[in-house]
N, CA, C and O atoms as CSV, one atom per row, in Angstrom:
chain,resi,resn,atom,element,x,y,z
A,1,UNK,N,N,101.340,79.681,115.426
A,1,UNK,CA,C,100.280,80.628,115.171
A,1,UNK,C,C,99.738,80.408,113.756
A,1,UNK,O,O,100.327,80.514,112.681
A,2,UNK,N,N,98.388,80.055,114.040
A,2,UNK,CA,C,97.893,79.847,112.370
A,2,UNK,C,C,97.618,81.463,111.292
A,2,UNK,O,O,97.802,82.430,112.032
A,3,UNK,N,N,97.303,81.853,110.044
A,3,UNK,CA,C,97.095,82.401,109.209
A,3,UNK,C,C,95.414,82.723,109.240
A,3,UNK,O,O,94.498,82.052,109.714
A,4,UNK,N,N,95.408,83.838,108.639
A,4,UNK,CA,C,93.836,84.070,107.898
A,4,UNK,C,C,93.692,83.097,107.122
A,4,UNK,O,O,92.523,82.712,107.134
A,5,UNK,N,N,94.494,82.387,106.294
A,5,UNK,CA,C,93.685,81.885,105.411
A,5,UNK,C,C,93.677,80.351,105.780
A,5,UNK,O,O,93.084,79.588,105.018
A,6,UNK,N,N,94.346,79.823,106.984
A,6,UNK,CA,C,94.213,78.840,108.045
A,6,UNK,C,C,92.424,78.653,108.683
A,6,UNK,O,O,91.760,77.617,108.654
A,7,UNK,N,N,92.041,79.870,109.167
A,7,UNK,CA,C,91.231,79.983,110.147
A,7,UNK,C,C,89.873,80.060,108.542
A,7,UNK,O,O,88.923,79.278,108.565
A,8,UNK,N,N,90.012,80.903,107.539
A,8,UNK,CA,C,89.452,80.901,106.689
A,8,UNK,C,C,88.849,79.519,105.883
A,8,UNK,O,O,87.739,79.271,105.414
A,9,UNK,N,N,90.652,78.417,105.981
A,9,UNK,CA,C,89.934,77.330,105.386
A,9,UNK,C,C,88.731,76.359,106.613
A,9,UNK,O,O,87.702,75.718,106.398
A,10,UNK,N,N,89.461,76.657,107.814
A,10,UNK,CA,C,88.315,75.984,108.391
A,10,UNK,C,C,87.116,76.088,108.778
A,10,UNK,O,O,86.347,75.230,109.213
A,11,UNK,N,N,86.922,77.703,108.516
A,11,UNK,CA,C,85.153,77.952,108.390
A,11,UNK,C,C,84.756,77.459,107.347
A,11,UNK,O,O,83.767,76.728,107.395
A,12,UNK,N,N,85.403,77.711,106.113
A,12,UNK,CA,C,84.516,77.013,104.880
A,12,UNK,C,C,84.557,76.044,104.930
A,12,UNK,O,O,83.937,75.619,103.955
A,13,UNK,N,N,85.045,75.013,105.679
A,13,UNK,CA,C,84.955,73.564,105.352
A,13,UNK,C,C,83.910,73.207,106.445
A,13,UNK,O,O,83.232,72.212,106.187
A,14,UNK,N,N,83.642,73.881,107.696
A,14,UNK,CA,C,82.378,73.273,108.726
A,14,UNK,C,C,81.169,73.983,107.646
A,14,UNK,O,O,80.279,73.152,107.466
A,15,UNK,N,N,80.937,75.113,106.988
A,15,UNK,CA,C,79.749,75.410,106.565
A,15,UNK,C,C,79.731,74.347,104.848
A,15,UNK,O,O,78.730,73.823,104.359
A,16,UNK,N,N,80.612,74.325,104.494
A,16,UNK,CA,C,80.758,73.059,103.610
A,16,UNK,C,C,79.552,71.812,104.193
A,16,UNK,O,O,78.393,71.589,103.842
A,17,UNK,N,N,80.433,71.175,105.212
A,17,UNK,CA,C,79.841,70.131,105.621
A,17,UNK,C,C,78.524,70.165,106.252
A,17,UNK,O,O,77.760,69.225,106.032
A,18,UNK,N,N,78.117,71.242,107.098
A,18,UNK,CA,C,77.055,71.314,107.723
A,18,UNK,C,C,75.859,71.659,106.029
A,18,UNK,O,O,74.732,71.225,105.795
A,19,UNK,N,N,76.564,72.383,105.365
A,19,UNK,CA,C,75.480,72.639,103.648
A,19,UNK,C,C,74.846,73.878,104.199
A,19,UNK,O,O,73.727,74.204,103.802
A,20,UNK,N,N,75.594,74.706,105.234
A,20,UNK,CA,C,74.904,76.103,105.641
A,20,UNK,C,C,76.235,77.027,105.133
A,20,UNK,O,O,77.296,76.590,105.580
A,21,UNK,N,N,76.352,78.175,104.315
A,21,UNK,CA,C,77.478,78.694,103.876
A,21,UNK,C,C,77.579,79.807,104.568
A,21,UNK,O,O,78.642,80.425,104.515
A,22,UNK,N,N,76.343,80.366,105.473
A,22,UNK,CA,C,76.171,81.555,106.327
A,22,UNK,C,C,76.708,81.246,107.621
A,22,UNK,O,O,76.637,80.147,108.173
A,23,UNK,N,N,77.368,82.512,108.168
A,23,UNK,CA,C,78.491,82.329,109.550
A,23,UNK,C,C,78.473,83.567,110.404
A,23,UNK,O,O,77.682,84.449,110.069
A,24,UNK,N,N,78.900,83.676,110.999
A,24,UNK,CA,C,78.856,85.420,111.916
A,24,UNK,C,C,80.162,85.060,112.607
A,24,UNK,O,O,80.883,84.101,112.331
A,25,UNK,N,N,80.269,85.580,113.140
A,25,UNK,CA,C,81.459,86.706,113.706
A,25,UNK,C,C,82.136,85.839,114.914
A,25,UNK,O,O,83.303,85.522,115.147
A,26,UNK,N,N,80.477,85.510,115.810
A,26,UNK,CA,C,81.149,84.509,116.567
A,26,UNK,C,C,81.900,82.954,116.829
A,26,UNK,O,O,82.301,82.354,117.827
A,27,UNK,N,N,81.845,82.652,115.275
A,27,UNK,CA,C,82.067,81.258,114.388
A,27,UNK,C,C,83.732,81.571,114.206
A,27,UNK,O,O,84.643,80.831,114.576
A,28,UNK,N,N,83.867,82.994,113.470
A,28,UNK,CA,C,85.061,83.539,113.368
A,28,UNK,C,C,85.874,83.556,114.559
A,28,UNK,O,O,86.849,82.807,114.489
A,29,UNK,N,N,85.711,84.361,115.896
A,29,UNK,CA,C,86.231,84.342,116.694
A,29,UNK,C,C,86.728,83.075,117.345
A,29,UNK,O,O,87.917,82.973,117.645
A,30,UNK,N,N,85.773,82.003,117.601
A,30,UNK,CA,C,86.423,80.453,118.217
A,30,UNK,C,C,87.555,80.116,117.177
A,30,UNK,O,O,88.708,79.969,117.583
A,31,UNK,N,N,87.177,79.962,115.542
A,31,UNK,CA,C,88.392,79.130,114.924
A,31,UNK,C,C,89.481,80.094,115.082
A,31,UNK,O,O,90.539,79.552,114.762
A,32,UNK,N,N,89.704,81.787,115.593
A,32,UNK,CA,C,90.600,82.480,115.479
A,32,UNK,C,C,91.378,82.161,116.557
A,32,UNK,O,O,92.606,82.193,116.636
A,33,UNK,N,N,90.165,81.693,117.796
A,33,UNK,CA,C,91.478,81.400,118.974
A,33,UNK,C,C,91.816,79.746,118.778
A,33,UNK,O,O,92.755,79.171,119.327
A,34,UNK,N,N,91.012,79.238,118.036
A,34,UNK,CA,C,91.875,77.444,117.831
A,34,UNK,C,C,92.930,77.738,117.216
A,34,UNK,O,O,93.874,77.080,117.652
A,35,UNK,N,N,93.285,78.625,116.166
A,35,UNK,CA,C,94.459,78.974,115.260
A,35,UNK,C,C,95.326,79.793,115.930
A,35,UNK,O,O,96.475,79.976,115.529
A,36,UNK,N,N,94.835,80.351,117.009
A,36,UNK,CA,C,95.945,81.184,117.940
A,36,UNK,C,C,95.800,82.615,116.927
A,36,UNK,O,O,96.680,83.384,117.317
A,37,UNK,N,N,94.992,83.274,115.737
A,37,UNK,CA,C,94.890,84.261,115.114
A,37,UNK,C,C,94.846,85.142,115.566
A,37,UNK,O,O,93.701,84.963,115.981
A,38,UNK,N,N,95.186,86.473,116.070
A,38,UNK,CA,C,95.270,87.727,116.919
A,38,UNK,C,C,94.157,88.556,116.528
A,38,UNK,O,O,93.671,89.269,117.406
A,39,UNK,N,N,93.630,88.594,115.283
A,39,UNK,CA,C,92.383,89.594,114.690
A,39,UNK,C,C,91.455,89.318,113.952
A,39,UNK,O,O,91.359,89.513,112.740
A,40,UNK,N,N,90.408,88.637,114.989
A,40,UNK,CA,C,89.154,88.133,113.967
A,40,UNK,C,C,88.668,89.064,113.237
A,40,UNK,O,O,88.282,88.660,112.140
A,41,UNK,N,N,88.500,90.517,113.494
A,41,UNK,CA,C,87.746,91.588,112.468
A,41,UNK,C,C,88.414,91.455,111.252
A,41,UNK,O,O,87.746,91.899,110.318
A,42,UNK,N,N,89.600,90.957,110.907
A,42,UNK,CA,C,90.539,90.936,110.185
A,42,UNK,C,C,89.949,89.323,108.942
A,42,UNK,O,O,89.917,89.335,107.712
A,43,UNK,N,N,89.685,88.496,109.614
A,43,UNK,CA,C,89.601,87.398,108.671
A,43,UNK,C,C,88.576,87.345,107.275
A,43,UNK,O,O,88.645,86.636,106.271
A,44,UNK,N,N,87.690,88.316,107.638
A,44,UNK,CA,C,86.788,88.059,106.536
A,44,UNK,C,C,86.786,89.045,105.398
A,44,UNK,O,O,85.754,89.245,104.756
A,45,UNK,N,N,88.049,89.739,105.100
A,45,UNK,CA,C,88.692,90.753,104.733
A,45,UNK,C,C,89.763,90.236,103.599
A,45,UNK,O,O,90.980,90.109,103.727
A,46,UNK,N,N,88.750,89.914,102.181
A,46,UNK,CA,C,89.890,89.411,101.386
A,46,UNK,C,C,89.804,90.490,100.249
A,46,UNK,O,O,88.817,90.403,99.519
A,47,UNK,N,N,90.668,91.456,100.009
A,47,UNK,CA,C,90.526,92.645,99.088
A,47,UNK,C,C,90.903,91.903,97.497
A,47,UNK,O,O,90.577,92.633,96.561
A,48,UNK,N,N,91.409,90.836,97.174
A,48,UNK,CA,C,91.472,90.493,96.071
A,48,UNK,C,C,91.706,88.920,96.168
A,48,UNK,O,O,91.881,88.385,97.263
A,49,UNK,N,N,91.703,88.133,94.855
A,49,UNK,CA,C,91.574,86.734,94.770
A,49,UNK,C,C,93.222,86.072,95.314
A,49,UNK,O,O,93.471,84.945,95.741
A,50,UNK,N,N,94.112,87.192,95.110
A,50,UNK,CA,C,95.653,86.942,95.607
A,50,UNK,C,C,95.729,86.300,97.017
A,50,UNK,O,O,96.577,85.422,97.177
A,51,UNK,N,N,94.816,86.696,98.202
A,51,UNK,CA,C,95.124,86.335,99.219
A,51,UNK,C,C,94.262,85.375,99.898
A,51,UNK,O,O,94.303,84.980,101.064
A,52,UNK,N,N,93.272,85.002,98.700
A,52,UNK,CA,C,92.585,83.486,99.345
A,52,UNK,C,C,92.684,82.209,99.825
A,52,UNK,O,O,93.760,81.719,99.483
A,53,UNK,N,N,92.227,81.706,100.267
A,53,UNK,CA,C,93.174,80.401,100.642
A,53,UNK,C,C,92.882,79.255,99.334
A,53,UNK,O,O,91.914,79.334,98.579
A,54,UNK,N,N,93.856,78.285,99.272
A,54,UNK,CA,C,93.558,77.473,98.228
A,54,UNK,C,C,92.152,76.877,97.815
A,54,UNK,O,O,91.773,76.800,96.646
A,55,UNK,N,N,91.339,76.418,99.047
A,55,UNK,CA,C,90.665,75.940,99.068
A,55,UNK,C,C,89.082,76.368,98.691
A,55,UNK,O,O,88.135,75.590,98.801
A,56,UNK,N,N,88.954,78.163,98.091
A,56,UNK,CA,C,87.979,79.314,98.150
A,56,UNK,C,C,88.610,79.168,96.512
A,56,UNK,O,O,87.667,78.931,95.758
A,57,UNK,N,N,89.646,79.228,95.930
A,57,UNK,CA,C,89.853,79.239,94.602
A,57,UNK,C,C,89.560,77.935,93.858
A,57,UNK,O,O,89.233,78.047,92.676
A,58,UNK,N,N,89.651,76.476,94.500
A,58,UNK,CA,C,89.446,75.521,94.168
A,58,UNK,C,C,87.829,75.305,94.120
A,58,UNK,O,O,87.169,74.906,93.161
A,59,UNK,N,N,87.470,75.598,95.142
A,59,UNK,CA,C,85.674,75.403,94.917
A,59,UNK,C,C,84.950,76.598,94.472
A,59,UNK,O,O,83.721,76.643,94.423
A,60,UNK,N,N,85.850,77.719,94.096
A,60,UNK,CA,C,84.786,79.006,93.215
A,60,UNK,C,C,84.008,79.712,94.543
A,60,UNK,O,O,82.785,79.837,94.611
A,61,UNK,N,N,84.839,80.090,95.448
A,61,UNK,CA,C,83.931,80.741,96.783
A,61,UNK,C,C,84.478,82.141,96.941
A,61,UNK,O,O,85.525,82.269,96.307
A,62,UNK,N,N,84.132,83.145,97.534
A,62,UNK,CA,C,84.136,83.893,97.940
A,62,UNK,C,C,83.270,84.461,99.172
A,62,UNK,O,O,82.122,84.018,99.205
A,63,UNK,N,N,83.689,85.537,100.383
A,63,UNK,CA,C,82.941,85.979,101.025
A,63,UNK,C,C,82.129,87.123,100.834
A,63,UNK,O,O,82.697,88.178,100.556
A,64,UNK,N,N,80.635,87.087,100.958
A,64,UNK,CA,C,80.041,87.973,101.217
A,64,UNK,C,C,79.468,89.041,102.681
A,64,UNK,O,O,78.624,88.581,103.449
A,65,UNK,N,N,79.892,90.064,102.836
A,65,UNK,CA,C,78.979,90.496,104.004
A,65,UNK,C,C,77.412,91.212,104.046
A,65,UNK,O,O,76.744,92.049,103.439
A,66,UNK,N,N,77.338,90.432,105.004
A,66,UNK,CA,C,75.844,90.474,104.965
A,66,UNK,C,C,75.390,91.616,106.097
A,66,UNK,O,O,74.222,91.999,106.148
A,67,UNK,N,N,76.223,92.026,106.827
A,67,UNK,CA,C,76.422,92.806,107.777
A,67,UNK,C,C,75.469,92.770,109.548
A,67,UNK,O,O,74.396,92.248,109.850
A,68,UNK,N,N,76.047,93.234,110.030
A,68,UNK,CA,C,75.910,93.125,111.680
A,68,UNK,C,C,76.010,91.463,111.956
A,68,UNK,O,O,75.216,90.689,112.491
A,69,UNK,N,N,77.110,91.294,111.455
A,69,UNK,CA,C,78.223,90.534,111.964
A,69,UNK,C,C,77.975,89.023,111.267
A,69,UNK,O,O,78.333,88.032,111.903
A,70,UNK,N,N,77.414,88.889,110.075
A,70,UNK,CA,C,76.918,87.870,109.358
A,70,UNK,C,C,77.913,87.747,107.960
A,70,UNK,O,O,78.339,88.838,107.583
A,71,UNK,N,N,78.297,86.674,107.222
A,71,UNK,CA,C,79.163,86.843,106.274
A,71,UNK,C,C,78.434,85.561,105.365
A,71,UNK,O,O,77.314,85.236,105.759
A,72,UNK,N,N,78.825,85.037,104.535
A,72,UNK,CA,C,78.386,83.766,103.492
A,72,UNK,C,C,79.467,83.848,102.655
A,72,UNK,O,O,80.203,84.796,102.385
A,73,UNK,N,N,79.448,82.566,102.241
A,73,UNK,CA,C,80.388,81.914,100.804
A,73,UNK,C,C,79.700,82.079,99.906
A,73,UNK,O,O,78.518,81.766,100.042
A,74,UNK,N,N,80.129,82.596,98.725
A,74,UNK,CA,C,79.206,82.733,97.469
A,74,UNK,C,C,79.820,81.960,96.541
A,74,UNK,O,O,81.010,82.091,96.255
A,75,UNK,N,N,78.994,81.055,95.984
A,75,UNK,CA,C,80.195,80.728,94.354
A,75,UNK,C,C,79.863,81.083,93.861
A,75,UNK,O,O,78.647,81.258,93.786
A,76,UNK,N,N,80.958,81.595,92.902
A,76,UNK,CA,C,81.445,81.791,91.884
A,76,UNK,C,C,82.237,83.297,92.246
A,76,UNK,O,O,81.726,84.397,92.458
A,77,UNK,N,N,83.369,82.978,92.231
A,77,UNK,CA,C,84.407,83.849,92.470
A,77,UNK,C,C,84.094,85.046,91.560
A,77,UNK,O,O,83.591,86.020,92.120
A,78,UNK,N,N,84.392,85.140,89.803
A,78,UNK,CA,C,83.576,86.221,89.126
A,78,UNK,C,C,82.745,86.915,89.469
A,78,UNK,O,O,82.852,88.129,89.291
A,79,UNK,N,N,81.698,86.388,90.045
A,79,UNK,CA,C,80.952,87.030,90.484
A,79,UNK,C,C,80.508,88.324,91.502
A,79,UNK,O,O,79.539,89.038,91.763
A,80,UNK,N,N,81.904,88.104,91.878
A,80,UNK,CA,C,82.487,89.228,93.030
A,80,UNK,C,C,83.600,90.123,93.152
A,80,UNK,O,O,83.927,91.170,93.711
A,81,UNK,N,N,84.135,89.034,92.194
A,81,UNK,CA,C,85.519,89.801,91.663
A,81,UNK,C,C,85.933,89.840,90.203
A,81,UNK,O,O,85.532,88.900,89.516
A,82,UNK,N,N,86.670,90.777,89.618
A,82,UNK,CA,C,86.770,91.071,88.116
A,82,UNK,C,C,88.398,90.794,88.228
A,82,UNK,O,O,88.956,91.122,89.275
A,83,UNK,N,N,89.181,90.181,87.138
A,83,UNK,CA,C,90.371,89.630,86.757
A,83,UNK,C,C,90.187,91.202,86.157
A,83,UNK,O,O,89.042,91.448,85.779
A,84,UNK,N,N,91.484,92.636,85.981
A,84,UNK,CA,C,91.112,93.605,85.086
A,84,UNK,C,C,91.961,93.184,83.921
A,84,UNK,O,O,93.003,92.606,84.229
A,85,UNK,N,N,91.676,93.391,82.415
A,85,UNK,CA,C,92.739,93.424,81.536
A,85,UNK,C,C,93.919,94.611,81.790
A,85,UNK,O,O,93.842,95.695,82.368
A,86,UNK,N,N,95.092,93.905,81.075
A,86,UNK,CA,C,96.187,94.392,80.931
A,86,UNK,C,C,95.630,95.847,80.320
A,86,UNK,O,O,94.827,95.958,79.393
A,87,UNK,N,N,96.164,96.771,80.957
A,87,UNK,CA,C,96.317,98.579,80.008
A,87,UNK,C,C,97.672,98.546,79.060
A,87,UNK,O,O,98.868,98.332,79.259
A,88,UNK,N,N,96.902,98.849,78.005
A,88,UNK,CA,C,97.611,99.450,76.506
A,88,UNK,C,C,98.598,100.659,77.319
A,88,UNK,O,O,97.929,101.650,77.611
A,89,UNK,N,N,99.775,100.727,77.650
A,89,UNK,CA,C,100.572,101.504,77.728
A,89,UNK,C,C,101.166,102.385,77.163
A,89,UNK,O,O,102.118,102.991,77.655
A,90,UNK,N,N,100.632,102.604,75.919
A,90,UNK,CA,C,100.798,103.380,74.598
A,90,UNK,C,C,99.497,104.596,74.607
A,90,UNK,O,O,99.743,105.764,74.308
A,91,UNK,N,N,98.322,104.201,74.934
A,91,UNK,CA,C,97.120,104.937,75.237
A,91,UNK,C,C,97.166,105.724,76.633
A,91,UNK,O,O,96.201,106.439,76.899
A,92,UNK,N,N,98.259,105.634,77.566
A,92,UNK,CA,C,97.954,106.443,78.937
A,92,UNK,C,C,98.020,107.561,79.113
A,92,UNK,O,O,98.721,108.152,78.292
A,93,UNK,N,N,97.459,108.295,80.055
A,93,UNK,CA,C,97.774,110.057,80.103
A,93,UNK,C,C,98.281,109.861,81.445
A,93,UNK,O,O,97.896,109.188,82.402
A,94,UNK,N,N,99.509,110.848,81.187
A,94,UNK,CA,C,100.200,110.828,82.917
A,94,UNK,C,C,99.220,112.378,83.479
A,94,UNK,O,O,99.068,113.356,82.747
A,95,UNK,N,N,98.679,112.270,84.859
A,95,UNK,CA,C,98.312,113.560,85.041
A,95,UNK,C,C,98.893,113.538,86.096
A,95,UNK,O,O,99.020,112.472,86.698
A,96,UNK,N,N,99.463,114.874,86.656
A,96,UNK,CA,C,100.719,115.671,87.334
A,96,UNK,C,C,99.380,116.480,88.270
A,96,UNK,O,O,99.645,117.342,89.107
C-alpha cells in the first residue's frame, strides 16, 4: 500500500513533465488507486512543510486549492507557509 506522499510524488512529477502544475481530483483519484491509497480527499491535505514528500521540498512546491475539485503546485514553499520563530519563554502569560 503506497503513502500520501507516494501518490503526491507522482502527481507532481506527471504535471512536472507535462509543464501543466494544475490537477483536479480526478488525477488524484487514479494515482490513489495505482498506489492502492484508501483516501483521495485526503492527499492534497498538507497542514505543514513536516509532511511533504521529499520531492515538494527539493523543488520549492507546494499545493494550492483552487477549489471545486482543482489544486496546483506553487513554488516557492514560503510563500505559503511561514517557518514561526522560536517564543522567548521568559515573556509568556499562562492564561487559566
Amino acid at each position: 500500500m503506497g503513502t500520501k506522499q507516494d501518490v503526491i510524488t507522482e502527481i507532481f512529477r506527471l504535471c512536472r513533465d507535462r509543464r501543466n502544475f494544475i490537477f483536479d481530483n480526478a488525477l488524484v483519484k487514479q494515482v490513489c488507486k495505482r498506489h492502492g491509497f484508501g483516501n483521495p480527499f485526503d492527499v492534497t491535505k498538507l497542514d505543514d512543510t513536516s509532511r511533504f514528500p521529499q520531492i515538494l521540498l527539493d523543488e520549492d512546491y507546494f499545493i494550492l486549492h483552487l477549489g471545486k475539485g482543482g489544486h496546483k503546485f506553487v513554488k516557492g514553499i514560503s510563500n505559503g507557509f511561514h517557518v514561526f520563530e522560536r517564543c522567548n519563554t521568559g515573556n509568556t502569560v499562562k492564561v487559566f
